[in-house]
C-alpha positions as CSV (number, residue, x, y, z in Angstrom):
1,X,31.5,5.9,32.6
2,X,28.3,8.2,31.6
3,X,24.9,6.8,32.0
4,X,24.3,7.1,28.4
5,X,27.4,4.5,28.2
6,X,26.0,2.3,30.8
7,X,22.2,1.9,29.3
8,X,23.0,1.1,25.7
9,X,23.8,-1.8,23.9
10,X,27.4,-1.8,23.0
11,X,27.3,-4.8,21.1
12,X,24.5,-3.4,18.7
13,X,24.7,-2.3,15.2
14,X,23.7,1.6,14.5
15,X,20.8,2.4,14.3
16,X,19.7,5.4,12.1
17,X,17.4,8.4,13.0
18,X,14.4,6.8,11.0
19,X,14.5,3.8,12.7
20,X,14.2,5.5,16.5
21,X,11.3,7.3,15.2
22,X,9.8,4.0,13.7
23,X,10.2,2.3,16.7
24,X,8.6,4.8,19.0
25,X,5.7,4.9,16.2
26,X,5.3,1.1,16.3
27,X,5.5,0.6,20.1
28,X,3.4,3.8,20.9
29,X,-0.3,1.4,20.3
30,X,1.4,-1.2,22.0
31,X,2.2,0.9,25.4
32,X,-1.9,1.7,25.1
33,X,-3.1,-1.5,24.6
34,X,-0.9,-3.1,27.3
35,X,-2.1,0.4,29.7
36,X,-6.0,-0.2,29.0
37,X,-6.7,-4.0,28.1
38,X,-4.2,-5.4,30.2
39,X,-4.2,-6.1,34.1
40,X,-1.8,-3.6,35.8
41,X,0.1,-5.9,37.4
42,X,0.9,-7.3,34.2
43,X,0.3,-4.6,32.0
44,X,2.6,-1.9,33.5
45,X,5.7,-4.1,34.0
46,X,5.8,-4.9,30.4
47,X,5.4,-0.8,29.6
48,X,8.7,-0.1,31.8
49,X,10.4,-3.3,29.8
50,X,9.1,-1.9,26.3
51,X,10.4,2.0,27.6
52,X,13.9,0.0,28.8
53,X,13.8,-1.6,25.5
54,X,13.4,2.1,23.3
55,X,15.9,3.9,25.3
56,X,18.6,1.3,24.8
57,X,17.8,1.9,21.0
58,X,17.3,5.1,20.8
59,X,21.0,5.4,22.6
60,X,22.5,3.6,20.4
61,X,25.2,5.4,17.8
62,X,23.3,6.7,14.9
63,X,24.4,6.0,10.9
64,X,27.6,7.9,11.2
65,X,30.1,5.8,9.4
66,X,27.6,4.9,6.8
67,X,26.1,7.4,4.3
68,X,23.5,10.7,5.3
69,X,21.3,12.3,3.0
70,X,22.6,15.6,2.0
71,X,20.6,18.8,1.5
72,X,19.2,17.9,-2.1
73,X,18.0,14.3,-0.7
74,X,16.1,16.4,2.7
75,X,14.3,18.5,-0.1
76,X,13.8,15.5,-2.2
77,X,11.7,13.6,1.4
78,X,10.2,17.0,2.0
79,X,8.7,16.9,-1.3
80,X,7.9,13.1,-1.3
81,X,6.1,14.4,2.5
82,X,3.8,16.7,0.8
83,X,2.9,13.7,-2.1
84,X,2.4,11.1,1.1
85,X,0.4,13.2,2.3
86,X,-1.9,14.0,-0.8
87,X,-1.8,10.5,-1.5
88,X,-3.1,9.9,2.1
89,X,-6.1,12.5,1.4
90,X,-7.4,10.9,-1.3
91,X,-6.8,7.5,0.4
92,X,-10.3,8.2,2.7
93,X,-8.7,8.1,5.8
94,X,-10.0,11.0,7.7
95,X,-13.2,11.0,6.0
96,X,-11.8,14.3,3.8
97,X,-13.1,12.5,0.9
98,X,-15.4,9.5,-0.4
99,X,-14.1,6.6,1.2
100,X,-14.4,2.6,0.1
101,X,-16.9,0.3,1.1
102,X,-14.2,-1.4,4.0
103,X,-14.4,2.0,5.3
104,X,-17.9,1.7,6.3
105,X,-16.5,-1.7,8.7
106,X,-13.2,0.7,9.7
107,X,-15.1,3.9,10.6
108,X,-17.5,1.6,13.2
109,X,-14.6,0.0,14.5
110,X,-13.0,3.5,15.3
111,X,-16.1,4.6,16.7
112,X,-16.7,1.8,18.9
113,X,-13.0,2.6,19.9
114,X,-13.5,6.1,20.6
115,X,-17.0,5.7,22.7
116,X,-16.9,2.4,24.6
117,X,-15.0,2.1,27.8
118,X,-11.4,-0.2,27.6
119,X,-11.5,-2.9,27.3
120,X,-14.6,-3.4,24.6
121,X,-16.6,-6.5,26.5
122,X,-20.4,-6.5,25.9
123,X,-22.6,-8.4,28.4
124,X,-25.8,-8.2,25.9
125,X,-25.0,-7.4,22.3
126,X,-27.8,-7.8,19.6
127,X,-28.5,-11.4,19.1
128,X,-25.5,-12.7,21.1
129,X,-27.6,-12.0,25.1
130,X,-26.4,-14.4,27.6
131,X,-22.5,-14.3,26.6
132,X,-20.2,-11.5,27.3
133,X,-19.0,-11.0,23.6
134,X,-15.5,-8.7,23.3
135,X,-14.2,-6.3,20.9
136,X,-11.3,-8.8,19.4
137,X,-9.3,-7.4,16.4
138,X,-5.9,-6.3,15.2
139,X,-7.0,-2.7,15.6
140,X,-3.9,-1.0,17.4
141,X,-3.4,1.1,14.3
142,X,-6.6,3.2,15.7
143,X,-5.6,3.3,19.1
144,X,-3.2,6.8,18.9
145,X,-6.0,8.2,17.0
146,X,-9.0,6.8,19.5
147,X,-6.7,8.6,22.7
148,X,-7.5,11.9,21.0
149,X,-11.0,11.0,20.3
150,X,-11.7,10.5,23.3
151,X,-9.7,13.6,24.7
152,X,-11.3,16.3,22.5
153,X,-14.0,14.5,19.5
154,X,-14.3,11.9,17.3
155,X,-14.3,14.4,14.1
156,X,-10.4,15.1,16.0
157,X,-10.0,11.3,16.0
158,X,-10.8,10.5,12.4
159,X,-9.0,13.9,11.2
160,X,-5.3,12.6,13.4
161,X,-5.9,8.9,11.7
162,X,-4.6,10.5,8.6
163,X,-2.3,12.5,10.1
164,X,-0.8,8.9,11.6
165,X,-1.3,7.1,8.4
166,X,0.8,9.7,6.9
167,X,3.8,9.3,9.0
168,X,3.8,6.1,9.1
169,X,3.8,5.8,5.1
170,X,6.5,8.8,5.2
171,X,8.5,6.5,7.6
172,X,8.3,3.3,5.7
173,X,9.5,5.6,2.8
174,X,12.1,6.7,4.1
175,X,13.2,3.1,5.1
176,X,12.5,1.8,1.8
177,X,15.2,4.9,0.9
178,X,17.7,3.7,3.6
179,X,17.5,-0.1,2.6
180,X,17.9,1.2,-0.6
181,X,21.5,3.5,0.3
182,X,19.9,6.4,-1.6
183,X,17.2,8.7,-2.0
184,X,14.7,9.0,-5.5
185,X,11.4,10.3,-6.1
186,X,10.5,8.1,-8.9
187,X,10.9,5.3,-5.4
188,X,7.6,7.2,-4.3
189,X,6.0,7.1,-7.9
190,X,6.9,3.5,-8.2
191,X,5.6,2.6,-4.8
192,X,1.9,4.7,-5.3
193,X,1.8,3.0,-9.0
194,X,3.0,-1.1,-8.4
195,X,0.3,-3.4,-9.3
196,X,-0.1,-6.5,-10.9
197,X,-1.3,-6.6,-14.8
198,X,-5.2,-6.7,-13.2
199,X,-6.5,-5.2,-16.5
200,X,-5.2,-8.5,-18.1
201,X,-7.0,-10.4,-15.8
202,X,-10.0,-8.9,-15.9
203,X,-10.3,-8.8,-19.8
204,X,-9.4,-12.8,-19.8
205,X,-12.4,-12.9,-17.4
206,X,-14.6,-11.0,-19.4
207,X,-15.4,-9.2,-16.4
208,X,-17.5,-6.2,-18.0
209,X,-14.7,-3.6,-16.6
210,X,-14.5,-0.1,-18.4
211,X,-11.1,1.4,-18.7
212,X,-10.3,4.2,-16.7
213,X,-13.3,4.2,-14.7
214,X,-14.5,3.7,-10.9
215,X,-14.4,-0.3,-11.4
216,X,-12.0,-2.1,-8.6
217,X,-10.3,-3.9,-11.2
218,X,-8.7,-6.7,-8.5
219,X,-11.8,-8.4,-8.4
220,X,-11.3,-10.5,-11.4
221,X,-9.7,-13.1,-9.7
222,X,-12.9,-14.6,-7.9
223,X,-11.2,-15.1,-4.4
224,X,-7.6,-14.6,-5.1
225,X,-5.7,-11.1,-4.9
226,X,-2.5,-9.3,-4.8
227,X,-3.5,-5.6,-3.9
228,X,-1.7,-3.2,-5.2
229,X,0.0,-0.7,-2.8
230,X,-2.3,2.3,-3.1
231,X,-5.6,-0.4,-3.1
232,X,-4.1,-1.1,0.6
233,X,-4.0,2.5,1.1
234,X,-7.5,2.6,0.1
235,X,-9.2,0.1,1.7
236,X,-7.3,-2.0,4.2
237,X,-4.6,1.2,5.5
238,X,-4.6,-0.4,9.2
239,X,-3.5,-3.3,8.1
240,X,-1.2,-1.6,5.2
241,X,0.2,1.1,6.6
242,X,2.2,-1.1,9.7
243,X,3.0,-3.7,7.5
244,X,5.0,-1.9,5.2
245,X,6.8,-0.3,8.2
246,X,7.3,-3.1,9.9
247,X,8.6,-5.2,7.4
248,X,11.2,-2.2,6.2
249,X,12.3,-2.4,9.2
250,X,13.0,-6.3,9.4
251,X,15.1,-5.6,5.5
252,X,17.1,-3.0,7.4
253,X,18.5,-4.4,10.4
254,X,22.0,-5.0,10.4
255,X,21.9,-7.8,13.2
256,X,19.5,-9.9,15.0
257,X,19.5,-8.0,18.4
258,X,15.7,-6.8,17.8
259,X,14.3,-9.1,15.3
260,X,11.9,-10.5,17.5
261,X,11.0,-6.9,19.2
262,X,9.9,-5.3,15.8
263,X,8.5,-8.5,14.7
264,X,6.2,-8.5,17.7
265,X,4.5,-5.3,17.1
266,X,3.1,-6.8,14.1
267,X,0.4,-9.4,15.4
268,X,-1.7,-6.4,16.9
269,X,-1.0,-4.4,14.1
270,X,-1.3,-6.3,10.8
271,X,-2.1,-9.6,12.3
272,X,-2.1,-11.4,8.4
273,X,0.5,-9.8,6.8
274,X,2.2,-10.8,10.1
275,X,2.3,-14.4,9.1
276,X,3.4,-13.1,5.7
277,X,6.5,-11.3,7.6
278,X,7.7,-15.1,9.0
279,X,10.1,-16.4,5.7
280,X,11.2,-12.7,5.8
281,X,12.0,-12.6,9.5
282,X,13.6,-16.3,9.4
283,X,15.8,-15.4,6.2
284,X,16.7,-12.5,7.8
285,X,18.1,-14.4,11.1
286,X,20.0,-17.4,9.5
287,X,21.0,-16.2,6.1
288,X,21.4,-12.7,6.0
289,X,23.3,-12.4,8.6
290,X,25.9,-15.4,8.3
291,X,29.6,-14.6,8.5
292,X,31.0,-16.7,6.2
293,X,34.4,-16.1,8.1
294,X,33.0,-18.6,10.9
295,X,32.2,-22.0,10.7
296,X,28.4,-23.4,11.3
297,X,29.5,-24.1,15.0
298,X,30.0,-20.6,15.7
299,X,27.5,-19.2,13.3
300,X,24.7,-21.0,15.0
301,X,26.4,-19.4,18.5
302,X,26.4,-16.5,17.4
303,X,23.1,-16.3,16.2
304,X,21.4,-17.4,19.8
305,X,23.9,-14.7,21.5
306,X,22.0,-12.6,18.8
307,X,18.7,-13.5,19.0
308,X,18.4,-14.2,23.0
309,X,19.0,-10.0,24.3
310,X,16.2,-9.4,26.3
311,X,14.7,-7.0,23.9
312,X,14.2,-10.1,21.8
313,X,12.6,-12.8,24.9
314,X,11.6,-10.2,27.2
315,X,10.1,-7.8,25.1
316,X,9.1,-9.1,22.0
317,X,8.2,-12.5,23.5
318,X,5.6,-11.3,26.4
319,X,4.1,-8.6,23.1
320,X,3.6,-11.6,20.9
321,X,2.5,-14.1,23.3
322,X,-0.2,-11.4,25.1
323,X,-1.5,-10.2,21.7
324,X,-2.0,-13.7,20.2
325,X,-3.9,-14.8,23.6
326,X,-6.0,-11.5,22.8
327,X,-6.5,-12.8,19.5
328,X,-7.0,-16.7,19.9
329,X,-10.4,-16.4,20.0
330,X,-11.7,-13.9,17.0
331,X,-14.4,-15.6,15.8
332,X,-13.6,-15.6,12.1
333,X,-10.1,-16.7,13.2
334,X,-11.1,-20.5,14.3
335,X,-11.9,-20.9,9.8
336,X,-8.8,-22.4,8.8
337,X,-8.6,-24.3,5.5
338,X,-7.0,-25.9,2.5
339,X,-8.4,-22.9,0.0
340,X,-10.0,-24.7,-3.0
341,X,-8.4,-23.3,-6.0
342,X,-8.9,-24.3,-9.9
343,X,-5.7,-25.0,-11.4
344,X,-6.4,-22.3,-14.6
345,X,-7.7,-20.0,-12.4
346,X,-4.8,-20.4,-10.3
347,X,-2.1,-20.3,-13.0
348,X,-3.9,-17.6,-14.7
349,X,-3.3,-15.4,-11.3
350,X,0.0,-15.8,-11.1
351,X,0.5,-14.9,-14.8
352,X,-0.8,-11.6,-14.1
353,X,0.0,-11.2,-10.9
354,X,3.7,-11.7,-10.7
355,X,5.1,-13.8,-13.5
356,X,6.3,-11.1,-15.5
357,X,7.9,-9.1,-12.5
358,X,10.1,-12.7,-11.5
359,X,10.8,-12.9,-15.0
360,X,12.0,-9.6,-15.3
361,X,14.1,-9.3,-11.8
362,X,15.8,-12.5,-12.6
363,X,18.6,-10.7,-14.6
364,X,19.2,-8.8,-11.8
365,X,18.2,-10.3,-9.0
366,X,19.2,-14.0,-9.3
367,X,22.0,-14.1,-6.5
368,X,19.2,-12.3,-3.7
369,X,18.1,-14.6,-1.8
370,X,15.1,-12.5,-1.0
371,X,14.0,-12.6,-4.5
372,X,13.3,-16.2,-4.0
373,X,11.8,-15.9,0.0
374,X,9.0,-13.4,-2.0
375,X,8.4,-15.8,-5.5
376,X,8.0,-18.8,-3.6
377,X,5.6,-17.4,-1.3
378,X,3.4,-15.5,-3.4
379,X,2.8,-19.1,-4.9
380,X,2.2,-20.9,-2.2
381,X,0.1,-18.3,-0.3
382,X,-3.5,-19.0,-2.7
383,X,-3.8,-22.3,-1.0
384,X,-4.3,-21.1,2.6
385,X,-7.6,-19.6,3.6
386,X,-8.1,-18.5,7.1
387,X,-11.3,-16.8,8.2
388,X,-13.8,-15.3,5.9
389,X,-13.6,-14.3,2.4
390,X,-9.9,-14.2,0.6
391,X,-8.6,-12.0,2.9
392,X,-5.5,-14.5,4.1
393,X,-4.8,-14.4,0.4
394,X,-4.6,-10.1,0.4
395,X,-3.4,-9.5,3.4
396,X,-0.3,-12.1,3.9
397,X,1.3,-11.6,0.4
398,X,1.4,-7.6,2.0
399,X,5.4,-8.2,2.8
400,X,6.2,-10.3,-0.2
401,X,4.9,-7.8,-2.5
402,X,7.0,-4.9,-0.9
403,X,10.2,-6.8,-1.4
404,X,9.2,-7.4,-5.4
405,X,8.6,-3.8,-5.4
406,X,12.4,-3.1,-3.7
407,X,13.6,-5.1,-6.3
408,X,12.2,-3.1,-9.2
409,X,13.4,0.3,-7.7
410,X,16.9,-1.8,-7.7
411,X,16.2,-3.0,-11.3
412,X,15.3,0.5,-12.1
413,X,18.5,2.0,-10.8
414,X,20.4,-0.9,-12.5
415,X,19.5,-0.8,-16.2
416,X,20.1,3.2,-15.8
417,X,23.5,2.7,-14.5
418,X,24.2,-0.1,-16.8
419,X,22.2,1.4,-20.0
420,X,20.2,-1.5,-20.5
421,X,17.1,0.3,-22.2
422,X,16.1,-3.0,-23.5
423,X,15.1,-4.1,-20.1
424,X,13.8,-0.9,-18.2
425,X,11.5,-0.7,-21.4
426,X,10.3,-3.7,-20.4
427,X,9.7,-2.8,-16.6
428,X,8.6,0.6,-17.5
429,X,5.8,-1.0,-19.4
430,X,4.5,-3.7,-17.0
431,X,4.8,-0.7,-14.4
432,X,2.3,1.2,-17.3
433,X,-0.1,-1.3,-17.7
434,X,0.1,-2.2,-14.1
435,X,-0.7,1.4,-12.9
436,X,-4.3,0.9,-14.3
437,X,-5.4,-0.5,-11.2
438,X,-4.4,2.3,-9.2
439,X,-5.6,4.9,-11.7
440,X,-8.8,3.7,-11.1
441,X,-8.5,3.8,-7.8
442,X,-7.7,7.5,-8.1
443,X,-11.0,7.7,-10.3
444,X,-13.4,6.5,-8.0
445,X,-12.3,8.5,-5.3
446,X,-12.6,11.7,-7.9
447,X,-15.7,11.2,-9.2
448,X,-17.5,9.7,-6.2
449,X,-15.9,13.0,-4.6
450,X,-17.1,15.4,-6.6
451,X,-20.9,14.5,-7.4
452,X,-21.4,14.6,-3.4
453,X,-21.0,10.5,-2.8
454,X,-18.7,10.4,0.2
455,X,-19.8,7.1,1.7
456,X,-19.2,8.2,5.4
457,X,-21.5,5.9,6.8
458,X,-20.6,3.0,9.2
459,X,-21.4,-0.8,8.8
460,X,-22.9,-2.7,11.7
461,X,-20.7,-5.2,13.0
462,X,-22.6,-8.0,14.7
463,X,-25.1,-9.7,12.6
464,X,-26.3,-12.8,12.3
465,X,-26.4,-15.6,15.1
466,X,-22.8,-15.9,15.4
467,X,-20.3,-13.1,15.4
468,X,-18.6,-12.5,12.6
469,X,-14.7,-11.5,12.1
470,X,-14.8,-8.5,15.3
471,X,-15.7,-10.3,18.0
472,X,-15.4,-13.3,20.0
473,X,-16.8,-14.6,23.1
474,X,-15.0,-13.3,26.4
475,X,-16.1,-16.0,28.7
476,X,-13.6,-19.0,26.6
477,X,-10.9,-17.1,26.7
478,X,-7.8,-17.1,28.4
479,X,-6.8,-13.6,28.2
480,X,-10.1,-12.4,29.4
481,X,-10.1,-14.8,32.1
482,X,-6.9,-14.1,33.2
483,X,-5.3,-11.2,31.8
484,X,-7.6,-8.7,30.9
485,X,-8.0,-5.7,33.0
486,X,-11.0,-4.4,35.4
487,X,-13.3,-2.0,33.6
């Protein structure tokens, strides 16, 4: 028997060459954070068990009985490459071009990254003397980029950010492609324009917007959002950029034997949208992957024989349970409440937002069971505010809006295969009006662009008396009394 034979998971379904490369891009800021903020006789334990973990995937058989892109489908990603990357460009990231006002919060973050010594613990800090106050945030997107800051400059640091971002959008592409079974540009164009009808909103609003300008038209709804996929890009891509990985990769698995693993890389990562990944991940583990040749008895057997490998409890549980004690105590993170929301308001968001993609889908979709895991939380997701501002609201519906959106590529494909024009008229034009709000996403980065208005500054993140949504106070918590390592 050959080592390779001895290391990997016979029992495992394939896994394709995408996924190796996602996993090693997902677990690459975990290995850092676990290596810097994390006490070595802790820290470097769980490293060998996540480097175990990644070569018993990436022995495992690849795709081979199921279907390969051929040579037109490789020139169809290369050219989807060069778009994702373009896209990525005018995105901010990399400070190429003008970025967004969150870019301002996102570029001090990075820099506090790149200059402070690991872990990020300030004995005196502004208006907060007398408590050590630490760097607490879901910020492991940066961390790649922050190695090579600190190895060569910070100008490096910002430029390999959008060489990461890039990849990572490439590789949840080419997921989406895979969960898909085929490759199409027009996934791409549909992914870059998906939105919700905000024009519609804002006009009902009377919100002063002007068509086709630099106006961020997803601020009609006073407090409640769905962001479209290239506003993420924009504004929030360290949150984004993860979560649509990360969630592709949950849609593709073929068992449960690394659920847990691929889920845990996501509270570090894209600590909201994580929460937003849980229906998915659960739907995933009981219902998607029932045999209906067994009974309950041995379905439910064979789902803890699934669920319990030790990539699952060893791995994935020590990631998750170390990152949310890191977490825990993020100031802006103790704000949980009941969001007050006013019923029109409410009902006039969801019109706009997603009615007439359910209503559209249904035809099509009405056997998926996914279809309803996505409708019924992007309803329920409005009433739930945690921390400051609606960001629970933006940031959790992340995973919910990408299955909607794999749904309308399959809708697409459908009414084409089937000929019915009637309906991918319809789709095509709440795809049109919908791909306002990215246009003028596109417009402000243009304009802004070329009269000289970059917006490359950096925000100051403590203010105030209290710290706000980066910090927390290092001397109540448990992971920096117990866990954290020795500067």
């Amino acid at each position: 028997m050959q080592y390779r034979d001895i290391i990997k998971d016979q029992k495992a379904a394939p896994v394709s060459f995408t996924q190796k490369a996602a996993y090693l891009y997902l677990a690459l800021p975990i290995v850092i954070f676990f290596i810097f903020w994390v006490k070595p006789i802790y820290g470097m334990p769980t490293v060998m068990l996540i480097f175990a973990a990644l070569t018993r995937i990436l022995c495992r058989d690849g795709m081979a009985k199921g279907r390969k892109p051929d040579k037109e489908e490789y020139k169809k990603l290369a050219v989807c490459l060069f778009l994702i990357c373009i896209w990525v460009y005018f995105s901010g990231i990399g400070r190429f071009v003008f970025q967004n006002p969150d870019h301002l919060y996102r570029n001090a973050m990075f820099r506090i990254l790149v200059d402070q010594h690991w872990p990020v613990i300030y004995e005196r800090l502004g208006a907060y003397s007398g408590r050590p106050l630490a760097l607490i945030y879901y910020f492991a997107f940066w961390l790649p980029a922050a190695v090579v800051g600190k190895l060569f400059t910070i100008e490096a640091g910002f430029t390999f950010q959008a060489v990461w971002a890039a990849a990572g959008v490439f590789l949840a592409f080419c997921l989406f492609c895979e969960f898909r079974g085929r490759v199409r540009m027009r996934y791409l164009a549909i992914f870059v324009i998906f939105s919700g009808l905000d024009i519609i909103g804002a006009d009902v609003m009377d919100m002063g917007f002007e068509l086709f300008s630099k106006d961020h038209l997803e601020w009609w709804g006073v407090g409640l959002q769905y962001s479209s996929f290239t506003t993420q890009l924009f504004w929030v891509f360290n949150q984004a950029v993860p979560a649509w990985l990360i969630t592709a990769m949950i849609l593709v698995q073929k068992d449960r034997r690394t659920l847990v693993f691929i889920y845990s890389f996501a509270i570090l990562s894209c600590t909201f949208p994580a929460v937003g990944m849980l229906p998915v991940l659960a739907y995933q583990a009981i219902v998607c992957a029932y045999d209906h040749a067994l009974d309950w008895k041995k379905n439910i057997l064979k789902l803890i024989q699934e669920i319990c490998t030790w990539e699952n409890v060893a791995c994935g549980g020590i990631i998750g349970i170390v990152c949310y004690l890191f977490l825990r105590n993020n100031s802006s993170g103790q704000v949980q409440e009941m969001a007050g929301i006013e019923i029109t308001a409410y009902l006039l968001f969801l019109f706009c937002e997603v009615f007439f993609y359910f209503l559209l889908l249904f035809k099509y979709c009405a056997k998926c069971g996914l279809y309803y895991v996505s409708m019924l939380s992007l309803v329920l997701i409005p009433f739930v505010g945690v921390g400051t501002g609606g960001d629970f609201c933006m940031r959790v519906s992340m995973p919910a809006l990408l299955i909607v959106y794999l749904y309308v590529t399959q809708m697409f494909d459908q009414c084409l295969e089937k000929k019915d024009y009637l309906m991918l008229a319809a789709l095509v034009l709440v795809l049109a009006v919908g791909s306002i709000t990215p246009v003028h996403e596109f417009t402000r980065t243009i304009e802004n662009t070329q009269s000289g208005n970059l917006n490359h500054g950096e925000a100051v993140l403590y203010r105030g008396k209290l710290p706000n949504n980066f910090f927390g106070y290092a001397d109540r918590s448990f992971f920096f009394k117990y866990l954290v390592s020795d500067r």
